[in-house]
C-alpha positions in Angstrom: 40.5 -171.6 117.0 38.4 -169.7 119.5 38.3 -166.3 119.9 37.7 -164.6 123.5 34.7 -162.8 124.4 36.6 -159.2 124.7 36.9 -159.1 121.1 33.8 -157.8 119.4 36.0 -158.1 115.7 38.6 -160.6 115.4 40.5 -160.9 111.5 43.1 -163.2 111.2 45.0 -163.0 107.8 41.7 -161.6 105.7 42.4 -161.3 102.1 40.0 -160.1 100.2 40.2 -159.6 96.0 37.1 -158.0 94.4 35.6 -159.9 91.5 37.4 -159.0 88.1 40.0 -156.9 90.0 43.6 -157.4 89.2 44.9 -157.2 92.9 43.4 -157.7 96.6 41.9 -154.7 98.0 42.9 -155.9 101.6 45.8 -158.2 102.0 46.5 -160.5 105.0 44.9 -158.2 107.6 45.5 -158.8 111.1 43.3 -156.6 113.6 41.4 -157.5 117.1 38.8 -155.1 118.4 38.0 -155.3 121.7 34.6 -154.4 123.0 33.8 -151.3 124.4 36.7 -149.3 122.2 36.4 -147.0 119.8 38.9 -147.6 117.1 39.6 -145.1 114.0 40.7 -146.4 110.8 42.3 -144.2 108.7 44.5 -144.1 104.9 44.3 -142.5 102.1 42.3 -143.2 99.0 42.2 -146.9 97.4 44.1 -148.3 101.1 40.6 -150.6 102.0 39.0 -148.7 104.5 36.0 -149.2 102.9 36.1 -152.3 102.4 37.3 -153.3 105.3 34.2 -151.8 107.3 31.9 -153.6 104.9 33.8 -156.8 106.4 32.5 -156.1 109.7 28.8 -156.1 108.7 28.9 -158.5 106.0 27.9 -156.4 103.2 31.1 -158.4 102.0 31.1 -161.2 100.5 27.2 -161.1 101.0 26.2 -158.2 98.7 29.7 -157.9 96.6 31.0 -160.5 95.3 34.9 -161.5 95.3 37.3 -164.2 96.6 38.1 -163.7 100.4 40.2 -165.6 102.7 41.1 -165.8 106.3 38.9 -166.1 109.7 36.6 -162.8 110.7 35.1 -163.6 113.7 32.0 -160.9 114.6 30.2 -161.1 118.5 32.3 -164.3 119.2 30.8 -166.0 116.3 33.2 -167.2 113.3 31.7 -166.1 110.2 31.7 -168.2 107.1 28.3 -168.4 105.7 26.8 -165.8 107.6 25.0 -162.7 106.0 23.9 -159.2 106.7 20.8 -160.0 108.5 22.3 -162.4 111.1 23.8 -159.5 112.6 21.0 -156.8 111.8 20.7 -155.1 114.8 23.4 -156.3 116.4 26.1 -154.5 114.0 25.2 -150.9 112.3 27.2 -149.9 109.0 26.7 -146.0 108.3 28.7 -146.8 104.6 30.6 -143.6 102.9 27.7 -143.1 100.3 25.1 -142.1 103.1 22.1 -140.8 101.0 22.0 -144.2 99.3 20.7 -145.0 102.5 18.0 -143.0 102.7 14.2 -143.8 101.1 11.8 -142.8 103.4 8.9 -140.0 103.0 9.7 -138.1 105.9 12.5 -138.2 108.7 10.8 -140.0 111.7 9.7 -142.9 109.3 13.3 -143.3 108.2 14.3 -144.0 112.0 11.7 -146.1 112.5 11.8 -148.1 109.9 14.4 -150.3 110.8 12.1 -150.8 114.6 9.5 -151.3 112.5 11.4 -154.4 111.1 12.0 -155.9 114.5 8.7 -155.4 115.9 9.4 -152.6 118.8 6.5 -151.5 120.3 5.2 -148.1 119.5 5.7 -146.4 122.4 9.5 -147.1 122.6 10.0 -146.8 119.2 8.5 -143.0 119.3 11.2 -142.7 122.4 14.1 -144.7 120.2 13.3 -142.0 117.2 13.2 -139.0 119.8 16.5 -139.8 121.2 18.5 -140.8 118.1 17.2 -137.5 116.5 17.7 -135.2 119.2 21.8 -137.1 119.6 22.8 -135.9 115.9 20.4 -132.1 116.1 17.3 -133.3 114.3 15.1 -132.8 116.6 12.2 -130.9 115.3 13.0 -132.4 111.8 11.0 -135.4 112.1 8.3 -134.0 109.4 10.9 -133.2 106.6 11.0 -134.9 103.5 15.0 -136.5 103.7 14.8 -135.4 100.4 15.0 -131.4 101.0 17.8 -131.8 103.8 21.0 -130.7 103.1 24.0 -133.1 102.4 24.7 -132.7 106.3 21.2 -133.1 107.6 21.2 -136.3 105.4 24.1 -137.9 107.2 23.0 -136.9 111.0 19.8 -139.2 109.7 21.8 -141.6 108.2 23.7 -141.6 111.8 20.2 -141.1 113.7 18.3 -144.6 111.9 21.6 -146.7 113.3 21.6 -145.4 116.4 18.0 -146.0 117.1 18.6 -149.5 117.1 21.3 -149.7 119.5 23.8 -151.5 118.4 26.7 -153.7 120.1 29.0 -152.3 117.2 28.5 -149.3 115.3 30.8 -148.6 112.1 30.8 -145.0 110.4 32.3 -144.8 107.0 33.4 -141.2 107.5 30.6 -140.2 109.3 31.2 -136.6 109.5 32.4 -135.5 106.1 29.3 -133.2 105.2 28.8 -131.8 108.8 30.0 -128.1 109.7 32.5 -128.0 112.2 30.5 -127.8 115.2 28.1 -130.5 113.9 31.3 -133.5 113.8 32.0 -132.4 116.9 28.2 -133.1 118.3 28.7 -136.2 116.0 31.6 -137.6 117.8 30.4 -136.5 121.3 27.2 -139.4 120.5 29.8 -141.7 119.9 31.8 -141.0 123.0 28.7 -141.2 124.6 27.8 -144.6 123.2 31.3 -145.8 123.7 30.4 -145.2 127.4 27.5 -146.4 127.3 29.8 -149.9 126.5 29.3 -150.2 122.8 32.2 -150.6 120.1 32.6 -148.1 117.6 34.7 -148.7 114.2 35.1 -145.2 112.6 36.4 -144.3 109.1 37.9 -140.8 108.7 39.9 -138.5 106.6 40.3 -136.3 109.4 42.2 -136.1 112.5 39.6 -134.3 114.8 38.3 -137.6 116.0 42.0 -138.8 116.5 42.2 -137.1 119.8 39.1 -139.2 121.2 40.0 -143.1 120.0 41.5 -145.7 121.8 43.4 -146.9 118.7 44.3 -146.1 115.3 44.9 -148.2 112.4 46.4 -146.9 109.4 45.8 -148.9 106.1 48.3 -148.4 103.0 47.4 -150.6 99.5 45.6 -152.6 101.7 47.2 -153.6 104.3 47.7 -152.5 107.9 51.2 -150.6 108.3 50.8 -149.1 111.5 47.8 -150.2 114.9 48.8 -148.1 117.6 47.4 -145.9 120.8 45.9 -142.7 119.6 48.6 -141.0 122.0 51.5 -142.9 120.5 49.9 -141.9 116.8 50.1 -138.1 117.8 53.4 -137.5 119.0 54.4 -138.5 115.2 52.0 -137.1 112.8 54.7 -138.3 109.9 52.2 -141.4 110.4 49.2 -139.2 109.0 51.2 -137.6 106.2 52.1 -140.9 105.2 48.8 -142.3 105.1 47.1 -139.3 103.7 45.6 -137.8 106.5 46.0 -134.1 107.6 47.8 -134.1 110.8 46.2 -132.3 113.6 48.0 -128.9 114.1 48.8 -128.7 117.4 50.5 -132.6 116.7 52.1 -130.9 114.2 53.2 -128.1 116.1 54.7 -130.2 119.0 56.4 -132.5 116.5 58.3 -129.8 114.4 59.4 -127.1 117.8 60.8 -130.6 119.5 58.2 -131.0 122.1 57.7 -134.4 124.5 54.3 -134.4 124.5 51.3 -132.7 122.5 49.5 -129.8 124.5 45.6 -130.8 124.7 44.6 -127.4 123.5 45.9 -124.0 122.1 45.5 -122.5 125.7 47.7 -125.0 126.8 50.0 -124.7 123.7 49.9 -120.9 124.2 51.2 -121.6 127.5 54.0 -123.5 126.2 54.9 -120.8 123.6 55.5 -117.9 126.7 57.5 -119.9 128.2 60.6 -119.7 125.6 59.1 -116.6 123.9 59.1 -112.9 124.9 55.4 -112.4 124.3 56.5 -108.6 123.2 58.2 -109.5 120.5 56.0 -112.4 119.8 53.0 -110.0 119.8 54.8 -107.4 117.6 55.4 -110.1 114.5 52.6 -110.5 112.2 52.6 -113.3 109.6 52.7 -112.8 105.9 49.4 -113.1 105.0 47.2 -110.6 102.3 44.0 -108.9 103.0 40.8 -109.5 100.7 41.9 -106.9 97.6 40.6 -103.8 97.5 40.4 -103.1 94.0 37.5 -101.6 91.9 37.4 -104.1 90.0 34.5 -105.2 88.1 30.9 -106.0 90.2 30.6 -110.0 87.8 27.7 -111.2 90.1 25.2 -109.1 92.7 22.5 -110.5 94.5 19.8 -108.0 95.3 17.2 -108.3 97.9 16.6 -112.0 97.5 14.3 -114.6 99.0 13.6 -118.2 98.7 11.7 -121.0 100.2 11.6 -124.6 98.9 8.1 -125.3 100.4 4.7 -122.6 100.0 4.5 -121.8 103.6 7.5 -123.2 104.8 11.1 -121.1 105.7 12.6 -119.0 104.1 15.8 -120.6 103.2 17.3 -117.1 102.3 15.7 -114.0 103.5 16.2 -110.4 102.6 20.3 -111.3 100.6 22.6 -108.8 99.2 25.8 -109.3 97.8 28.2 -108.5 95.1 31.3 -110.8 94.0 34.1 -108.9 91.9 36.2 -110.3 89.3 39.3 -111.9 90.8 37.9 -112.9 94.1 38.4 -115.9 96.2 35.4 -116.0 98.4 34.2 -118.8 100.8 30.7 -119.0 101.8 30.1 -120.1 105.2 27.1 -121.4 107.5 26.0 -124.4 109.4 24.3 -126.7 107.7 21.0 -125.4 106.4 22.1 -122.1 106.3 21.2 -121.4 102.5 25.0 -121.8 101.1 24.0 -124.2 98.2 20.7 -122.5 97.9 22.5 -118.7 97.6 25.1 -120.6 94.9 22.4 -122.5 93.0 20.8 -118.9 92.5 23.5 -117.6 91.6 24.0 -119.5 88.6 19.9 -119.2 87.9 19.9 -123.1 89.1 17.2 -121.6 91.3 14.5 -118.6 91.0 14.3 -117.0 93.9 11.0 -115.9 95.5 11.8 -112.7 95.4 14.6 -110.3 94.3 17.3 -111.2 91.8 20.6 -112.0 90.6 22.4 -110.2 88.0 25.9 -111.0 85.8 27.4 -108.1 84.8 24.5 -105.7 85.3 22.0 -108.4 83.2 19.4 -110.6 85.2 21.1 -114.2 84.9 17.4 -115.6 84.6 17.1 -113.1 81.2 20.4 -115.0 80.3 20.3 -118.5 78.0 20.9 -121.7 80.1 24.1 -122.0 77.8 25.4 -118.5 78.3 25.1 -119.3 82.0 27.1 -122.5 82.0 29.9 -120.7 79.8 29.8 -117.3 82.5 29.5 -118.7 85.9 30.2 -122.8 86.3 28.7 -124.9 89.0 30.8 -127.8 90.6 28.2 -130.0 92.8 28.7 -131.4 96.1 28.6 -134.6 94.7 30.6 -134.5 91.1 28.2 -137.8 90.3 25.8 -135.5 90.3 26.5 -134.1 86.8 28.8 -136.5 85.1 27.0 -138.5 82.4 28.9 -139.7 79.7 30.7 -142.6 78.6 33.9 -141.5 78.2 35.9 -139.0 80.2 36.9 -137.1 76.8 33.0 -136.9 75.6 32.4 -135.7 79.2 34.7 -132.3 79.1 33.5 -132.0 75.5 29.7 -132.0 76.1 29.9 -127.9 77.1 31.9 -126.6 74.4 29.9 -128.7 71.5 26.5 -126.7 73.2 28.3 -123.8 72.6 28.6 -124.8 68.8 32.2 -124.0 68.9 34.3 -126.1 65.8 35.7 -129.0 66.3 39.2 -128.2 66.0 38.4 -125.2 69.0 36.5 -128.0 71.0 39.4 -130.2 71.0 41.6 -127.7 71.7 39.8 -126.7 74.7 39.1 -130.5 76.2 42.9 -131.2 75.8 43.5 -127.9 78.1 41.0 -128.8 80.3 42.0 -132.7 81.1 45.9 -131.6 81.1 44.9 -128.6 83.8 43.4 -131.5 86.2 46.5 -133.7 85.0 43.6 -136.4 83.3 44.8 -136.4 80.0 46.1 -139.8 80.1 42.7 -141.1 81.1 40.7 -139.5 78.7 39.2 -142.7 77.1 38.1 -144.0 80.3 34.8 -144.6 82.1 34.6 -141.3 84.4 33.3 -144.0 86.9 36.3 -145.6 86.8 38.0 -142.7 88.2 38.6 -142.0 92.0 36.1 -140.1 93.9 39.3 -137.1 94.4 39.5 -137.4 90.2 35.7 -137.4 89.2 35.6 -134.2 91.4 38.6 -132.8 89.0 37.0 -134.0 85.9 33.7 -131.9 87.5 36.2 -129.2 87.1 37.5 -130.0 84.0 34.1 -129.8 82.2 33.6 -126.7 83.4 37.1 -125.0 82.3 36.9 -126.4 78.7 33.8 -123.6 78.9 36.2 -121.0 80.2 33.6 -119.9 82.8 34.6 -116.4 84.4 33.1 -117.4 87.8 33.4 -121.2 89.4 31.6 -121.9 91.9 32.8 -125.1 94.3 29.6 -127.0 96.7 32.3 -128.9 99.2 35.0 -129.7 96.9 36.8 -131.7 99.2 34.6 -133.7 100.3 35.0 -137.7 100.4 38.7 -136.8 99.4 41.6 -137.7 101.1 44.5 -134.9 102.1 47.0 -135.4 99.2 43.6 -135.0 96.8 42.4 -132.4 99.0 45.5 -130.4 98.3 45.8 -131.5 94.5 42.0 -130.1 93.8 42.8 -126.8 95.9 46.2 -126.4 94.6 44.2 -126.8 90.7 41.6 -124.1 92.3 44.4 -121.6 93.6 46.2 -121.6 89.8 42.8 -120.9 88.2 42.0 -117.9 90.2 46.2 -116.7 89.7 45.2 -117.0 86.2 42.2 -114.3 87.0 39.4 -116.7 87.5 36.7 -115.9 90.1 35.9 -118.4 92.5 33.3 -118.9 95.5 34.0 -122.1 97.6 30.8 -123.5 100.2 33.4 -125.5 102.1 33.1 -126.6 106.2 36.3 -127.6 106.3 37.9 -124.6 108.3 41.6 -125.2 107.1 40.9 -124.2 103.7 38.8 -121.1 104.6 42.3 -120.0 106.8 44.6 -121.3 104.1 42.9 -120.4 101.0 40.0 -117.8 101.6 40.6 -114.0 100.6 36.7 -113.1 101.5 34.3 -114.3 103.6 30.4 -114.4 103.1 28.7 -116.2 106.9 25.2 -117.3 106.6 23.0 -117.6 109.4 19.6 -118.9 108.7 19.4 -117.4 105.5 21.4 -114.2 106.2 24.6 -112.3 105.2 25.6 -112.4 109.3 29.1 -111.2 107.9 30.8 -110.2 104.7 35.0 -109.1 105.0 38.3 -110.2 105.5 39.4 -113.7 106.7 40.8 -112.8 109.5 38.4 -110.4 110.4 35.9 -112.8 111.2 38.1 -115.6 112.9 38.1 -112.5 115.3 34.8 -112.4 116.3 34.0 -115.4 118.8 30.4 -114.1 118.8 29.9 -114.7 115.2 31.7 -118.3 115.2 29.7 -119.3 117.0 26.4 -118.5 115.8 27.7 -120.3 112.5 28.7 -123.3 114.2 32.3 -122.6 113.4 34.9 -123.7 115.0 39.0 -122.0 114.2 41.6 -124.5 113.6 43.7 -124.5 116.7 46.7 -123.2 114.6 44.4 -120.2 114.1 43.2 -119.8 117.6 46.6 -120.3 119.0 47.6 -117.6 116.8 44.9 -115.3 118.4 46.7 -116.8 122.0 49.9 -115.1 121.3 48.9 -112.3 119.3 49.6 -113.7 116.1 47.2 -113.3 113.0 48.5 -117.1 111.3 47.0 -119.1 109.1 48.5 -122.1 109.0 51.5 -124.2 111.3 53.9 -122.9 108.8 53.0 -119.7 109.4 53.2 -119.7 113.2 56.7 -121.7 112.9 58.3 -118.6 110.9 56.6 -116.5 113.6 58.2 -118.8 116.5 61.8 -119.6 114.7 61.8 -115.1 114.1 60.9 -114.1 117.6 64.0 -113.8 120.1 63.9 -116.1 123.1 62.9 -114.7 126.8 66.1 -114.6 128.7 64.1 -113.9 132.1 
């Protein structure tokens, strides 16, 4: 069998089983990629994205181990006994686990070192690392230790270091999870760029933003492929996200619940739409049901006074001059590009971190004058990455390490575990390896460690990330029943639907400032400060602000639309 030239990925019937695993994680998979397109694969959780990518640059079978069958063909070569390094070069992976990919002392010598490995003379390789840093917003970076970037920084370099190479085809496993919104739309304006340029571009993603930009989407379920269509054809029925665990994009989701042909390109153009049935008086005049930030007295829990930090003697200050207070019963989300001092503000908050300058108190008390224990059991910390601070053996011994620090008795202890795994429904699997667990079910077993200490403020660093939509909505609906229940909570998130659906408060950091601090809504009103935060509304939201509409979500705005009478001009 030969395969033509126009197909820079060819699988015919791949079946692939990982070693000591009970069932295939891909089964007969059928999918041609043509060169030059750029073709999303998308699915939820556990549906072989992964794995499939790792396919295409021979990580499998060459680095894990498993029984695969089928013909992958890679460049027009048929690939049986080939390995990673005959296509180094030639095929980039950027895998899902991006900072395992970083090692290097400082940022230009992680770009170059893959030139360095095929002998690229100096002076191109200092114009390869210019470019491929100045693509993903690095530029200027090229001193920094990878080591003191933030989680988004890290995967622009990871990005960057593939892209210096050049290669014929690029995959990105979810390439743009830790980047604010503004930053994966930079991200996947290189790539459109490259795809341009004539290169082929396999992209992973949970999200639908880079939906309106592919050639193709394939949507994986229990590994195999249940739907390879035109992007076009895969927006007019977003049921095809839903059922693969992706969040449909809203204005797709608009079009298909009002009954619409085709989906408007923007919310000007959706706004448009919207008049032309609507009288925009009455549309105007509705507002949807939505409350403002409370304005209770209620008790000042944390207050940051005057503080300042810098990671480096000499270098920035990461936070400069911040004051704050968080009540008891807020939801607040804290929001900022990348390298705007979110984590760093949290981690202080908590006394993770000392700042330079000024301080943070709990309940009038300075939270460094506080025991490390009486800090973990007041105000709990859920890391970006929940690998980050899970440890144990055994999911149980995991929830129970807090409340055994905390001397409590055994019989208390239990009692408190128990609660804790049922709240993040992982009862059942409380004699498990946490690394067993999904990515979406070690973040709520992060969660669960900290409720078994009954913490009166949790904090959250990006807890969606890596998830798919169903988990998304499973951790945030576990979020919104703890603060019902009176917890406080402050969320670092980029992910703009959740600050419109969930957010009462919002905090906007802007090189180490408080830029803004008030109502939700409030801010989504002011284009000046958006965009000095890199933040971009979800079109629901700024077609809201179109029509007159303060909404939050495309439920919202459907109410509003089904209410309003129509224009009879």
């Amino acid at each position: 069998m030969s395969v033509p030239t126009q197909f820079a990925a060819y699988l015919h019937h791949v079946t692939f089983t990982y070693e000591g695993a009970l069932s295939p994680a891909l089964r007969q998979v059928d999918l041609a990629i043509r060169r030059g397109e750029m073709v999303l694969i998308m699915g939820a959780s556990h549906a072989g994205k992964s794995t499939l990518v790792k396919l295409l640059n021979r990580t499998i079978p060459s680095f894990q181990g498993g029984t695969l069958t089928g013909e992958i063909w890679l460049l027009g070569q048929r690939c049986e006994q080939h390995t990673v390094a005959d296509f180094a070069g030639r095929i980039g992976l950027v895998a899902q686990d991006f900072e395992a990919q970083l090692f290097s002392t400082s940022v230009d010598c992680e770009v170059a070192f893959a030139l360095e490995q095929f002998a690229v003379p100096p002076a191109e390789m200092r114009e390869r690392v210019h470019a491929a840093l100045q693509a993903v917003g690095l530029e200027g970076f090229e001193r920094r230790d990878p080591a003191t970037l933030s989680g988004g920084e890290k995967q622009r370099l990871a990005i960057a270091a593939m892209l210096a190479l050049g290669p014929e085809l690029l995959v990105l496993d979810e390439p743009t999870t830790d980047l604010d919104p503004l930053g994966k739309e930079e991200v996947l304006a290189v790539l459109a760029r490259l795809r341009k340029e004539g290169r082929t571009l396999v992209v992973v993603e949970h999200e639908a933003l880079a939906a309106e930009m592919a050639d193709r989407i394939v949507f994986l379920a229990e590994g195999r492929v249940v739907g390879d269509m035109a992007a076009r054809d895969a927006l007019r029925d977003p049921e095809w996200f839903r059922r693969c665990a992706v969040r449909p994009p809203d204005l797709a989701l608009l079009a298909y619940r009002a009954g619409w042909s085709e989906v408007p390109a923007s919310p000007e153009l959706a706004a448009a739409k919207v008049e032309e049935r609507l009288a925009r008086t009455a549309l105007g005049s509705l507002h949807a049901r939505r409350g403002q930030p409370r304005t209770s007295r209620d008790q000042i829990l944390l207050a940051a006074d005057e503080l300042w930090f810098q990671y480096d003697e000499g270098g920035p200050f990461v936070l400069a001059d911040v004051s704050l207070e968080i009540r008891a019963g807020e939801f607040v989300a804290l929001l900022g590009h990348n390298g705007s001092g979110k984590t760093t503000l949290a981690k202080c908050f908590n006394g993770l971190l000392r700042p330079l300058r000024g301080q943070v108190r709990l309940k009038g008390t300075p939270i460094l004058g506080i025991s490390s224990v009486d800090r973990a059991a007041s105000v709990g910390y859920v890391f970006q990455n929940p690998d980050h601070q899970i440890f144990a053996a055994r999911v149980w011994d995991e929830v129970a390490f807090g409340p055994r620090n905390l001397g409590l008795s055994e019989e208390v202890m239990h009692e408190r575990v128990r609660e804790a795994l049922a709240a993040v429904s992982l009862l059942e699997r409380a004699d498990d390896d946490p690394f067993w667990l999904t990515k979406g079910e070690r973040q709520r077993l992060a969660v669960a460690s900290l409720l078994a200490l009954r913490p009166e403020v949790l904090i959250l660093d990006e807890p969606t990330t890596g998830l798919d939509y169903n988990e998304q909505r499973q951790v945030m609906e576990l979020v919104c029943r703890l603060h019902r229940q009176g917890m406080t909570v402050i969320m670092i998130t980029h992910t703009a639907w959740l600050v419109a659906e969930y957010a009462e408060r919002v905090v906007l950091l802007h090189q180490g400032r408080v830029l803004f601090d008030g109502a939700t809504l409030e801010l989504f009103g002011r284009e000046d400060l958006m965009s000095a935060a890199r933040f971009r509304l979800p079109e629901i939201v700024r077609l809201g602000q179109r029509c007159g509409v303060p909404v939050r979500s495309v439920e919202e705005f459907m109410a509003v639309f089904a209410a309003a009478p129509e224009d009879k001009r």
